[in-house]
KEFI-888967 format. One record per residue (C-alpha): residue in three letters; residue number from 1; x, y, z. Coordinates in steps of 0.1 Angstrom, whole numbers, always signed. Layout:
KEFI-888967
+-----+-----+-------+-------+-------+
! res !   n !     X !     Y !     Z !
+-----+-----+-------+-------+-------+
! ALA ! NUM !     X !     Y !     Z !
...
+-----+-----+-------+-------+-------+
This chain:
KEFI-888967
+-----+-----+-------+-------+-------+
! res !   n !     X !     Y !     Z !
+-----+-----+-------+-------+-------+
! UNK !   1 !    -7 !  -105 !  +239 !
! UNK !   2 !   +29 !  -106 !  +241 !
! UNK !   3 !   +25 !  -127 !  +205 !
! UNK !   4 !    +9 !  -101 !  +189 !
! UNK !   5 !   +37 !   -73 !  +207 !
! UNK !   6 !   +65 !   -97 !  +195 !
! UNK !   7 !   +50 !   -97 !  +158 !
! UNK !   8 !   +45 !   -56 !  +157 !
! UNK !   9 !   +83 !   -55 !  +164 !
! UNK !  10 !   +90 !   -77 !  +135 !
! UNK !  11 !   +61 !   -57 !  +116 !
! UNK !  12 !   +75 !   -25 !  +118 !
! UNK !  13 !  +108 !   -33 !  +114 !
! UNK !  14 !  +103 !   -45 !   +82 !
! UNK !  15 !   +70 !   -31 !   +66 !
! UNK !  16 !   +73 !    -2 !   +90 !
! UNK !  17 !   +38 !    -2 !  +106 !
! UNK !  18 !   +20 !   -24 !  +128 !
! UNK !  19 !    -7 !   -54 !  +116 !
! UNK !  20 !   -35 !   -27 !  +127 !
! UNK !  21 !   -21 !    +3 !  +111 !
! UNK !  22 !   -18 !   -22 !   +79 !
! UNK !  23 !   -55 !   -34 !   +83 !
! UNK !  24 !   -66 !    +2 !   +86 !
! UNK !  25 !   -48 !   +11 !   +58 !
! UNK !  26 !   -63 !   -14 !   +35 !
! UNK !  27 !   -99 !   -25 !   +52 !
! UNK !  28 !  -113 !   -36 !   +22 !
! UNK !  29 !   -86 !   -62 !   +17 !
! UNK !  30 !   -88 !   -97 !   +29 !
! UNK !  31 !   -63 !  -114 !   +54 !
! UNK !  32 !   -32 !   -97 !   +73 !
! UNK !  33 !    +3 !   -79 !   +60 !
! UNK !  34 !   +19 !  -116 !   +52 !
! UNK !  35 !   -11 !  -122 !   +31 !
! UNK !  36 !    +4 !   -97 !    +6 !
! UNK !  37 !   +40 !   -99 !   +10 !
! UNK !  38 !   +64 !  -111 !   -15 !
! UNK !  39 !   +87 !  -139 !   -14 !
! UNK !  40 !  +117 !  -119 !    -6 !
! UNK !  41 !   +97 !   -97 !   +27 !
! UNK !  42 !   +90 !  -134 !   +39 !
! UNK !  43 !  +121 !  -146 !   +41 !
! UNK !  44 !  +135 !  -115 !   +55 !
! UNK !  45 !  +109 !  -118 !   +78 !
! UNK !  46 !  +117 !  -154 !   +91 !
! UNK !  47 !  +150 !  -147 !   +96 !
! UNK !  48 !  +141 !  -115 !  +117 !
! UNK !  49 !  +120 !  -141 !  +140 !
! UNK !  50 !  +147 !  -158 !  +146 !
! UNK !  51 !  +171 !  -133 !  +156 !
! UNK !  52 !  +145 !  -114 !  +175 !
! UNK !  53 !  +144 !  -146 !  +197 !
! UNK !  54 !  +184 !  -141 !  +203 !
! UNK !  55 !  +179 !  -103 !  +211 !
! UNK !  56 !  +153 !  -106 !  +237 !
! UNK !  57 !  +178 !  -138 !  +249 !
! UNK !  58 !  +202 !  -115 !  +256 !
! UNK !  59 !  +179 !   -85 !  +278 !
! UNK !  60 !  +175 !   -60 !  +249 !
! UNK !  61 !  +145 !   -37 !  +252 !
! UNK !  62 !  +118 !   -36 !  +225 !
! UNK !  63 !  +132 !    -4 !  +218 !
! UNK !  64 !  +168 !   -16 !  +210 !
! UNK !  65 !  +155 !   -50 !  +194 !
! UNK !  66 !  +131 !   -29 !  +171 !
! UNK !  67 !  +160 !    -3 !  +162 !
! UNK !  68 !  +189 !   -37 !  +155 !
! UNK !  69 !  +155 !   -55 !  +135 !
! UNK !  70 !  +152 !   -28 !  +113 !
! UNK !  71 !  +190 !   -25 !  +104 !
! UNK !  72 !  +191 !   -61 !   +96 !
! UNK !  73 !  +158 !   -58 !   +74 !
! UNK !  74 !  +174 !   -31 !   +56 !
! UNK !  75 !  +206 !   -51 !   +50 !
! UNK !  76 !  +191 !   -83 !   +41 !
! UNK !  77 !  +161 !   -67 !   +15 !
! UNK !  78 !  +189 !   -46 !    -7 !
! UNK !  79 !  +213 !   -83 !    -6 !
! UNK !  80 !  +181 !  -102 !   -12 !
! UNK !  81 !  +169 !   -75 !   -41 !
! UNK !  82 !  +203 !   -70 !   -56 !
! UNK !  83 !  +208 !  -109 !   -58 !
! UNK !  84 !  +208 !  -120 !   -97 !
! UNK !  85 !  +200 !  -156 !   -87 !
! UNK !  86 !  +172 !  -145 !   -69 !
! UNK !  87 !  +158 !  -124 !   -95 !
! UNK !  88 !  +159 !  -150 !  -113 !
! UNK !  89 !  +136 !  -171 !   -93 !
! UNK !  90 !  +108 !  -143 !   -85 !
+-----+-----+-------+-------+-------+
């Protein structure tokens, strides 16, 4: 349980909705959220996991992790996006 708590954090800070809210969305779809990101979303998204760890390391609530996640999601997609060297590789 606290998994799946731990990976609606990191879900909604960067897809903005939870694994259930993404499966209801799309039912007739196969798999999970990951299933159908791109490249970029899942590095963004292992480097969230990562510094989600650190956050709840150092006491924050869910509430302040999910609000600093989502900041650093934002930041890292428009560097990751606006990268020419990336573009080149996707």
């Amino acid at each position: 349980m606290v998994y799946a708590n731990e990976a609606d954090v990191l879900n909604v800070a960067l897809f903005g909705k939870t694994a259930k809210e993404w499966r209801d969305e799309n039912s007739k779809k196969e798999g999970n959220i990951r299933d159908y990101s791109d490249v970029t979303q899942l590095v963004v998204l292992a480097n969230l996991e990562g510094i989600n760890a650190d956050l709840i390391r150092r006491g924050l609530s869910q509430s302040e992790r999910l609000i600093q996640l989502n900041q650093i999601a934002i930041v890292q997609m428009e560097s990751l996006l606006d990268n020419k060297s990336i573009k080149k590789l996707l």
